[in-house]
C-alpha positions in Angstrom: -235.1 61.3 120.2 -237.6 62.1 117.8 -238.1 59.6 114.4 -236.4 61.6 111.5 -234.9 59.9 108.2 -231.6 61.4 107.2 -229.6 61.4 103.9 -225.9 61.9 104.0 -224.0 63.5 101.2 -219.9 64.3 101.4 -218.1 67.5 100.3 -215.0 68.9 100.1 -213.9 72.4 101.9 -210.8 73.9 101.0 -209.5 77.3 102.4 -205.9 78.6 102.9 -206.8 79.8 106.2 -207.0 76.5 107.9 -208.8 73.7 108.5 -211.8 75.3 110.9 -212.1 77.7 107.2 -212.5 74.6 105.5 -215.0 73.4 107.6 -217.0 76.5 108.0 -216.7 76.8 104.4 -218.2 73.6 103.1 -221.4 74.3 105.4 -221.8 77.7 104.8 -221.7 76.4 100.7 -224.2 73.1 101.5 -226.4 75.5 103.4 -227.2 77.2 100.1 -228.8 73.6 98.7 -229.6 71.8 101.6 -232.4 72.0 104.1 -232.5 70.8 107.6 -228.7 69.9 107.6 -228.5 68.7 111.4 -224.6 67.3 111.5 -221.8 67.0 110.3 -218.5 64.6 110.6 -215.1 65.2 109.3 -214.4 62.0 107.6 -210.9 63.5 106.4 -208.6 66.4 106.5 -205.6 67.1 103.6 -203.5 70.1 103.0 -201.0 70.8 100.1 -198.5 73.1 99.5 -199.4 75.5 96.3 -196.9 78.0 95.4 -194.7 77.7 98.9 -198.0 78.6 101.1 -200.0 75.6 102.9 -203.7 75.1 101.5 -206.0 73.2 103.5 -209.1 70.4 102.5 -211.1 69.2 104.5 -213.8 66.3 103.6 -217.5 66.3 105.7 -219.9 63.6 105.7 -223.3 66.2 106.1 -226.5 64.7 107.3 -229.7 66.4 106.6 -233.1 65.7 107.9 -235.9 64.4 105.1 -239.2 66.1 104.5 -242.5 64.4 105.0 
C-alpha cells in the first residue's frame, strides 16, 4: 500500500431509476470537481414517493487522493 493522504467529502445522489442510478449519479457529478477520487462508501440509502412514483437518494462518503 502505497502512502497517500485522502480527504473525504459526502453527497447526495438521487435518481428515479433506482438506487445503482443514484450511485452512478453522484460520481459521475463529483468526477466533474474532484480529482483522484479512489472510493466510495454508501453511508445511507432513502427513497420517497413523489407524485405516486418511488424516487430514490442515495448518500456516499467519496474519498479522494491529495496532491503533493
Amino acid at each position: 500500500m502505497s502512502d497517500h493522504v485522502y480527504k473525504t467529502v459526502e453527497i447526495t445522489g438521487t435518481s428515479p431509476d433506482g438506487v445503482q442510478a443514484a450511485i452512478d449519479r453522484a460520481l459521475s457529478k463529483a468526477g466533474e470537481s474532484l480529482r483522484n477520487i479512489d472510493w466510495f462508501e454508501v453511508t445511507e440509502i432513502r427513497g420517497a414517493l413523489v407524485e405516486g412514483a418511488t424516487h430514490y437518494q442515495t448518500t456516499l462518503k467519496i474519498g479522494f487522493r491529495l496532491e503533493g
